[in-house]
C-alpha positions, -999 to +999 in steps of 0.1 A: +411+300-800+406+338-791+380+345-769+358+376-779+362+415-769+329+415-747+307+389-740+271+399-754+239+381-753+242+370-789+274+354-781+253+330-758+226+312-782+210+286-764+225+255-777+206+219-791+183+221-814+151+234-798+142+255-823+138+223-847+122+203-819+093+234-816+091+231-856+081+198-848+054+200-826+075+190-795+083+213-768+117+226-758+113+208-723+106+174-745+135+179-772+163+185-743+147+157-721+170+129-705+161+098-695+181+092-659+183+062-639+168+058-610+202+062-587+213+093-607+179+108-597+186+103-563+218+120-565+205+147-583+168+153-556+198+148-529+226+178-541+197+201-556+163+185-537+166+212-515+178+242-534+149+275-539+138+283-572+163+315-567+197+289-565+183+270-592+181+296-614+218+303-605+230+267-607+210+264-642+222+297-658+259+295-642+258+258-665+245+274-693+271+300-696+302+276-687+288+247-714+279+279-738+319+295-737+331+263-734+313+250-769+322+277-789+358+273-780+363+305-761+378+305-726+358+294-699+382+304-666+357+309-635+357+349-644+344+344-676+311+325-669+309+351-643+310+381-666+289+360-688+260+354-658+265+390-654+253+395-690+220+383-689+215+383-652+228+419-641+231+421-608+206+398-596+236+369-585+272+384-572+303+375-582+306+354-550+274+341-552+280+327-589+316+316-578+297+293-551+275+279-581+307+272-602+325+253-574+291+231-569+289+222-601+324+212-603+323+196-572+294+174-586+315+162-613+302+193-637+328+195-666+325+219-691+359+213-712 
């Protein structure tokens, strides 16, 4: 698969079906919800527990990126979610910064392909 020209923000749809859910009458934090087991909540509180509402929003949007790309069957090489972070974050993360995201994730068993 070819990956496309520029990366825009209608090249990263949120994906799911939370638009159907809110037809519904659920909300979009209820239609994505996950049931976890106790131990993987642990893991989770412990890697991400700790983490400001500023790293979270990296961590969350550097996933979303990577799992968008990866979906649609375009590359998804580090430099490509981070020119896709860029998109709809600007400037607020650096490169660097949403390198150290990627490398967590992975690190955490995060696999997008």
């Amino acid at each position: 698969m070819s990956r496309p020209a520029t990366v825009t923000w209608n090249n990263l749809d949120p994906p799911g079906d939370a638009g159907t859910a809110l037809a519904e009458g659920r909300s979009d934090t209820e239609a994505s919800a996950v049931a976890l087991l106790p131990e993987e909540e642990k893991i989770i509180d412990h890697i991400f527990g700790s983490l400001s509402a500023h790293q979270l929003e990296l961590i969350t949007t550097t996933d979303f990126v990577a799992r968008d790309l990866c979906q649609r069957g375009t590359l998804c090489a580090d430099q490509d979610i981070v020119d896709g972070v860029k998109v709809l974050k600007g400037e607020k993360f650096s490169p660097e910064k949403i390198c150290e995201a990627i490398t967590l994730l992975k690190e955490n068993g995060y696999r997008w392909d």
